[in-house]
C-alpha positions in Angstrom: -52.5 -6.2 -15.1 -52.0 -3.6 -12.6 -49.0 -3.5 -10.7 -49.5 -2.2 -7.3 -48.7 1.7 -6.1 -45.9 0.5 -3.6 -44.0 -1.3 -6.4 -42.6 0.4 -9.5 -43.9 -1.7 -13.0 -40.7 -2.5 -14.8 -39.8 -0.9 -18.1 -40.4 -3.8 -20.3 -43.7 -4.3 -18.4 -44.5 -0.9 -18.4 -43.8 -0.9 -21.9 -46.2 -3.9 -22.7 -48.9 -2.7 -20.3 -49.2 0.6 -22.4 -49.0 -1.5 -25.8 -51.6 -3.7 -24.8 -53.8 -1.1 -23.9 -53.7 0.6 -27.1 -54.3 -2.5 -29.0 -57.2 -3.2 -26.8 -58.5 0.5 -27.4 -57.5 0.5 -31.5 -59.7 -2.9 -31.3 -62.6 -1.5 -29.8 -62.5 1.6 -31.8 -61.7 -0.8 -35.3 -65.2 -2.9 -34.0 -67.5 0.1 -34.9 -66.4 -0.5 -38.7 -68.1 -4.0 -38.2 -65.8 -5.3 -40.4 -64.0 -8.2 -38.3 -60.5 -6.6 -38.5 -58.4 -6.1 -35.6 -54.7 -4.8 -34.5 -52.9 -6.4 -37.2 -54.9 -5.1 -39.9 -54.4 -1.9 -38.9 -50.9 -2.9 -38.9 -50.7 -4.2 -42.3 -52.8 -1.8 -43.5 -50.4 0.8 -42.0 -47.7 -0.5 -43.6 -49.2 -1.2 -47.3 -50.1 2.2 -47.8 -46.2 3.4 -47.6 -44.5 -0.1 -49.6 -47.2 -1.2 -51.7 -46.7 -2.5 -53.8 -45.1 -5.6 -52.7 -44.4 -8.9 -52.1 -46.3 -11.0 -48.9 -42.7 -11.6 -47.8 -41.8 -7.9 -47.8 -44.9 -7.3 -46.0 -43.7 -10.2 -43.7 -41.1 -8.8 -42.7 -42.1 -5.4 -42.4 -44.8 -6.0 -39.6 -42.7 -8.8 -37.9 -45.1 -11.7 -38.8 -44.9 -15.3 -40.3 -45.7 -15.6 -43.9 -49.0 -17.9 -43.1 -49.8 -15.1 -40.9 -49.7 -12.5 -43.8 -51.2 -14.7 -45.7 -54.4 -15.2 -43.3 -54.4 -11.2 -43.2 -54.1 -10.8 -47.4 -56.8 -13.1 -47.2 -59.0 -10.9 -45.2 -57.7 -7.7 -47.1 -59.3 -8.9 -50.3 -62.2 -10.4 -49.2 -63.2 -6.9 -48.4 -61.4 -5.8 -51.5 -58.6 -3.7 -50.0 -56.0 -5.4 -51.8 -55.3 -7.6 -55.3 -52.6 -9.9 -55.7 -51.0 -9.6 -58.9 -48.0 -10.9 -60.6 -44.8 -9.1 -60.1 -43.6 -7.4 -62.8 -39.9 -8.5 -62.4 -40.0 -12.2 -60.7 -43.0 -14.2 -62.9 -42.7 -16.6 -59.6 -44.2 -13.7 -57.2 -47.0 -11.8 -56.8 -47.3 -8.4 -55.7 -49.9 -6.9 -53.0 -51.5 -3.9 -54.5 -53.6 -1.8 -52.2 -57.3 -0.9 -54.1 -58.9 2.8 -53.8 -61.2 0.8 -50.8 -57.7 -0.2 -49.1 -56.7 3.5 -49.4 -60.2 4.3 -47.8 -60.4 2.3 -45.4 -57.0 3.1 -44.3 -58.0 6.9 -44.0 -60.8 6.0 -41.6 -58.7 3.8 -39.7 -55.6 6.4 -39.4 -58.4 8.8 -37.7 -59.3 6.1 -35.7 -55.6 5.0 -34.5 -55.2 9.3 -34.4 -57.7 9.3 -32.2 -56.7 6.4 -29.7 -53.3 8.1 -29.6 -54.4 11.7 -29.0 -56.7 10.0 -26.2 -53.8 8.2 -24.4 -51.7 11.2 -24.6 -54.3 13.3 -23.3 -52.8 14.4 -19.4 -49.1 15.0 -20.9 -48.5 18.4 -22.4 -47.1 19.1 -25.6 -43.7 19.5 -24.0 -44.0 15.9 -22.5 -45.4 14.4 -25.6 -42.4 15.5 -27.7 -40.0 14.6 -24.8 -41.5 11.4 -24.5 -41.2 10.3 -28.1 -37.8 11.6 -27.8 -36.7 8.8 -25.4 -38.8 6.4 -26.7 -37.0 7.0 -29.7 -33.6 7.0 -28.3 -34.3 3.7 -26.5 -35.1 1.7 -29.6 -31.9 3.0 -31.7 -30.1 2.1 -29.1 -31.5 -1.9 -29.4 -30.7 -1.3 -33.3 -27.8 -3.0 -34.2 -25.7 -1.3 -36.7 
């Protein structure tokens, strides 16, 4: 969705127009692995190879989805054997996601891939406005942290 030239896109459109782009570009790019994984792998993905391992409801909460939703994505993980569950070594109750030497693989062909997307959207903004523009961007979000 396009807003037209006369009328200014808002910032929170703005900023969903530009996320949704690079989704849709990260998908397209993530296709040629033919492996039916999508944003939110990436995502979890991402996010496993810093905090694994860990629990499904740490991930949960670190990607901002439902547990069923995790779940559905674990499940996906280890089918291609990116990930094992396996009991947590403090709480007999949980079980811990562990990222496999293919999760760590995969994940270092997808990172070139999500490089890739971002060095492509960032391409007509010069060094100088890349790191001013991060600056803001970051600015903007401590400011919606709550202490």
């Amino acid at each position: 969705m396009i807003c037209p030239a006369t009328t200014p896109p808002s910032f929170g459109l703005l900023l969903r127009q530009v996320r949704d782009g690079l989704v849709r570009q990260l998908d397209a790019s993530m296709a040629e692995e033919d492996l039916g994984i999508g944003f939110t792998h990436y995502i979890g993905l991402k996010v496993l190879s810093n905090m694994a391992p860990c629990t499904a409801n740490e991930l949960a909460q670190a990607i901002d989805q439902v547990p069923s939703a995790v779940t559905r994505l674990l499940d996906k993980l280890e089918a291609l054997g990116c990930v094992r569950r396996e009991p947590h070594a403090q709480d007999r109750r949980a079980l811990q996601i562990v990222l496999t030497e293919e999760g760590r693989a995969l994940w270092a062909r997808l990172k070139l891939r999500g490089d890739a997307v971002m060095d492509y959207a960032l391409r007509d903004l010069s060094a100088d406005e890349r790191t001013q523009l991060l600056s803001l961007l970051t600015r903007i979000r401590d400011s919606l942290t709550t202490p």
